[in-house]
N, C-alpha and C positions, 0 to 999 in steps of 0.2 A: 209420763214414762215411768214403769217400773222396775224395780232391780231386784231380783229375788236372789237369792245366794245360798245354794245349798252347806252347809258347815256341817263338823262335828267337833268333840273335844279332844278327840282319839284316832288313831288311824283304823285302818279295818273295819268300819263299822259297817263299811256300804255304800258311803256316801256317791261316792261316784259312778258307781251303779245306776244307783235310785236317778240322779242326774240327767245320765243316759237316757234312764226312763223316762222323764219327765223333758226332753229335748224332744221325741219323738212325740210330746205330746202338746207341746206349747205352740202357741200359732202366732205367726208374725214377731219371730224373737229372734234378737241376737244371742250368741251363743259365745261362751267365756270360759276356757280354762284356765283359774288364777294358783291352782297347785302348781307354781315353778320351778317347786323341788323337786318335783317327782311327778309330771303332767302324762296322765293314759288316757284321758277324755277323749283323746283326736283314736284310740284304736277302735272305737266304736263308730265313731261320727263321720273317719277317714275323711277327711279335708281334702276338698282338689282345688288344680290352679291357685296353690297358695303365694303370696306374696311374705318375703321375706324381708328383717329388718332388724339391726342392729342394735344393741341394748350395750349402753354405756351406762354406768352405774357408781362409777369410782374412780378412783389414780391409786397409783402402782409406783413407786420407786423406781427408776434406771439409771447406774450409775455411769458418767461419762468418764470411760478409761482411761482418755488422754490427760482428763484435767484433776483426775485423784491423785491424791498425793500420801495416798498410804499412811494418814496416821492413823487409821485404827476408832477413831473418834462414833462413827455411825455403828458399828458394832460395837461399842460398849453402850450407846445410847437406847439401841432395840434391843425392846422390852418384848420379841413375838421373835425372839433369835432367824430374822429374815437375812441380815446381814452377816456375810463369812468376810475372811482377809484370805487371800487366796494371791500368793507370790506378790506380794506388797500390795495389793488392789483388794477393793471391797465390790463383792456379788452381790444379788439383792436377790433372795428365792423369793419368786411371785405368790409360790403355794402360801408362807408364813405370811409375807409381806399383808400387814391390814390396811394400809394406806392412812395411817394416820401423821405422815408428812414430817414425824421428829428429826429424821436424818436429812429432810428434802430443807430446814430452818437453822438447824446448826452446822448444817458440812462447813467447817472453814476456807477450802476450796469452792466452795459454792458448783460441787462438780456432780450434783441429783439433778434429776430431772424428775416433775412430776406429772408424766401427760395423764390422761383418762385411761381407763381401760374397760378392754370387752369381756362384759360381764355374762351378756348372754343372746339369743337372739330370738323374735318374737313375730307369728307367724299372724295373718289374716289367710283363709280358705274359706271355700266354699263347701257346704256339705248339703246329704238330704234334706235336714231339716232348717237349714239356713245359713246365713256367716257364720263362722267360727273367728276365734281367738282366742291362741295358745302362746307359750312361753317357753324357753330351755334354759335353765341358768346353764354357766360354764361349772365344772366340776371342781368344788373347792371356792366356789363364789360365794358370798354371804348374802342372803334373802333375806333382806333390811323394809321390805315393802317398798322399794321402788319402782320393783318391775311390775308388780300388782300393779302399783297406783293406775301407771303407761297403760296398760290393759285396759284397765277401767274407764279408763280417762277415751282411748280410743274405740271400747265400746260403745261409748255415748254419742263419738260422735260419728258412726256408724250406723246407731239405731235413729239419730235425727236424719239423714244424709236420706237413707233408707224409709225412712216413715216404718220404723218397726217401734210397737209400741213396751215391750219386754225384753229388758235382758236379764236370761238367765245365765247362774255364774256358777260354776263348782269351785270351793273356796278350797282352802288349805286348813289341814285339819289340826288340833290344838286352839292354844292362846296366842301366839305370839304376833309380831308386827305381822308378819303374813296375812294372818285372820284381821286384825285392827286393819288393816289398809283394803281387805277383802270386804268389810261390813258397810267400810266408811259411804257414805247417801246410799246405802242399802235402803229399800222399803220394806223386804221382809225376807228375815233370814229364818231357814228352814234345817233344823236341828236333828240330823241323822244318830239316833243312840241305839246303840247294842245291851240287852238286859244281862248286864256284868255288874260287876260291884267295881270295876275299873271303869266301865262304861259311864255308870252312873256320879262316880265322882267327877270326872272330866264333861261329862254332861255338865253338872251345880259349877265349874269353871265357867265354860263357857256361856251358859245362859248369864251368867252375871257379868261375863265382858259382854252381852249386847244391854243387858237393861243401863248396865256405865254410860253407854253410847247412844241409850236410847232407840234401840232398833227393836222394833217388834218381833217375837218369836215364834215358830209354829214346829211341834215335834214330830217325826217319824219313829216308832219305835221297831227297829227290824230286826229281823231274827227274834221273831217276839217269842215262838214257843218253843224254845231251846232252855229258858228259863223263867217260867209262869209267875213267881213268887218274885226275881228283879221285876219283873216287867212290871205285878202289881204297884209295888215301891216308887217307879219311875211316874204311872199314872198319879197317885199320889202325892209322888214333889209336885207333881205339872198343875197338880189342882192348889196346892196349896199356895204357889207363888204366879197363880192364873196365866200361866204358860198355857196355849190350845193345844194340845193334843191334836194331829190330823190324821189319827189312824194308825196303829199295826200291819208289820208284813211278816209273813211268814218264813220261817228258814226253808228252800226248798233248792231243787237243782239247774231249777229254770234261766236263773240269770246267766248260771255257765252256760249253760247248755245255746242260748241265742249270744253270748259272748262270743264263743267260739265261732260259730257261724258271722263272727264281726254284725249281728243285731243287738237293737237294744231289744230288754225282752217285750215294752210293750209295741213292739213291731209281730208279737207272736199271739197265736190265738189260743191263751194260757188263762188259769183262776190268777194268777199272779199278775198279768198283765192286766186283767179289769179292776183288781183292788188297786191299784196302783193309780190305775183312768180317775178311779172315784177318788183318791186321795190328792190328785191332781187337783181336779176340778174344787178339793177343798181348798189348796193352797193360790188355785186362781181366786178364788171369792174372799180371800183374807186380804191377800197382796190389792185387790181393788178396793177392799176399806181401809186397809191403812195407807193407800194412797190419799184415797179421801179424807183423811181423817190429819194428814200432812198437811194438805191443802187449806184445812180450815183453820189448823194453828196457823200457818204463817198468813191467811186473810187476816188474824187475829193479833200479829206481828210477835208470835213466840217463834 
C-alpha cells in the first residue's frame, strides 16, 4: 500500500487544488482530507451518504457547583485565566480552558471534574472518485495531530477493507504536529511551492521536516511563471539537495473556473489538465519505487 500526501510549507500555494487534481486521477485510492483546521477537499470531491463520528481529543475542566466551596484557590492556580469566581463559585470558560488538569489535582474540595471533551467530528463518504475522509475541528480546539493520526489510522484500514491499493492525503500546510502526524508512514510526500521568496523558504522548512523523518520528497512548482527567476532558484535548491522535481504548473484561470462548476480541473479538457495527467503519472512512478525501495530496507531489517 501507498500513502502519498500532498503538503506544502505555506498556505495558498495550491496545494489542494493540485489534490483535487490528482484525486480525479488516481485509481483505486482512498481519499483523505487531513487539513482539520480548515478542510475544502470535500467542496470539490462532495461526499455522499457520509457517515458521521465523533472526535474526542481532550478533558475540559467542569466545575461541580454544589461541592465548591469558594476559596478562590483554582483561579489563582490558572495560568490560561480559564477560571472566574463568579458570586462565591468558580466558572471554567471552555474557550481558555487547556486541559492541562492543575485545578482538576489541587481543588481542596475535590469539586472538578475532568470528563473528555468533543473536540471535533470526522466524516467517511463516498465521492466520484472514491472513499473520502475528512475532519472538523470545533472552533477554538487545539490540532495537536490527533485527529490526523484517527484519519490516517482509518484510511488504512479502509484501503485494506477495500483492496484499494493508494491513499491519497491532502496534508496541512506548514511544519507543525499537523504536517509530523500527516507524513508519519507516508511513502511519498508531494511538495506544492509557489516561486516567492516566502514560498521558497518555508519550502527549505519543510523539505527538512521530511528528510528528519525520512519521507521521500517529490516537488510541484505552481504558479511557475508569475516569477521565472524564484522558480529558477527553487529548481536549483531541488537539485542541489536531490529533491525530484515533478514538474511546473502554470498560473492560469482554469482551476477557478472548473472549481466553480464544483470540478476538479482535470475533469476538463484543458493544457492544464494534461500537464497535471503527466505530472501525475510522474508522482505514480516515484511513490511505486520508493514503495519498493521500503520494502527492500526492511527485507534488510533497517
Amino acid at each position: 500500500m501507498r500513502e502519498i500526501v500532498i503538503i506544502s510549507g505555506k498556505g495558498g500555494t495550491g496545494k489542494t487544488s493540485l489534490c483535487a487534481a490528482f484525486a480525479a486521477l488516481a485509481k483505486n485510492a482512498v481519499l483523505c482530507d487531513l487539513d482539520v483546521d480548515v478542510p475544502d477537499l470535500h467542496i470539490v470531491l462532495d461526499p455522499k451518504d457520509g457517515e458521521s463520528n465523533l472526535f474526542l481529543g481532550g478533558n475540559k475542566a467542569v466545575v461541580q457547583k454544589d461541592d465548591c466551596v469558594g476559596c478562590g484557590q483554582c483561579a489563582e492556580l490558572c495560568r490560561f485565566d480559564a477560571v472566574v469566581m463568579q458570586d462565591g463559585t468558580a466558572s471554567i470558560s471552555h474557550l481558555n480552558c487547556e486541559g492541562c488538569g492543575v485545578c482538576v489535582a489541587l481543588c481542596p474540595a475535590k469539586a472538578i471534574d475532568f470528563p473528555e471533551a468533543k473536540c471535533g467530528d470526522w466524516y467517511i463518504g463516498e465521492t466520484r472518485f472514491g472513499p473520502f475522509l475528512h475532519a472538523v475541528l470545533v472552533p477554538g480546539q487545539e490540532n495537536s495531530g490527533k485527529l490526523v493520526t484517527l484519519l490516517k489510522r482509518e484510511a488504512r484500514e479502509l484501503a485494506k477493507k477495500t483492496g484499494r491499493s493508494t491513499i491519497l492525503c491532502d496534508g496541512s500546510p506548514g511544519i507543525g504536529c499537523p504536517v509530523i502526524s500527516s507524513l508519519s508512514g507516508a511513502t511519498l510526500a508531494v511538495a506544492v511551492v509557489e516561486p516567492s521568496l516566502s514560498g521558497r523558504h518555508d519550502f527549505d522548512r519543510v523539505a527538512k521536516v521530511c528528510s528528519h523523518f525520512r519521507v521521500p520528497i517529490g516537488v510541484i512548482i505552481n504558479k511557475a511563471n508569475i516569477n521565472p527567476e524564484e522558480t529558477a532558484r527553487i529548481m536549483t535548491y531541488c537539485e542541489e539537495e536531490g529533491h525530484t522535481v515533478l514538474g511546473t504548473v502554470p498560473f492560469t484561470t482554469d482551476i477557478t473556473a472548473a472549481t466553480i462548476k464544483g470540478k476538479a480541473v482535470t475533469e476538463t479538457d484543458s493544457e492544464l489538465a494534461r500537464t497535471l495527467s503527466s505530472i501525475w503519472d510522474k508522482i505514480d512512478a516515484l511513490a511505486d519505487l520508493k514503495a519498493r525501495e521500503r520494502l527492500q530496507l526492511r527485507g534488510f531489517g533497517l
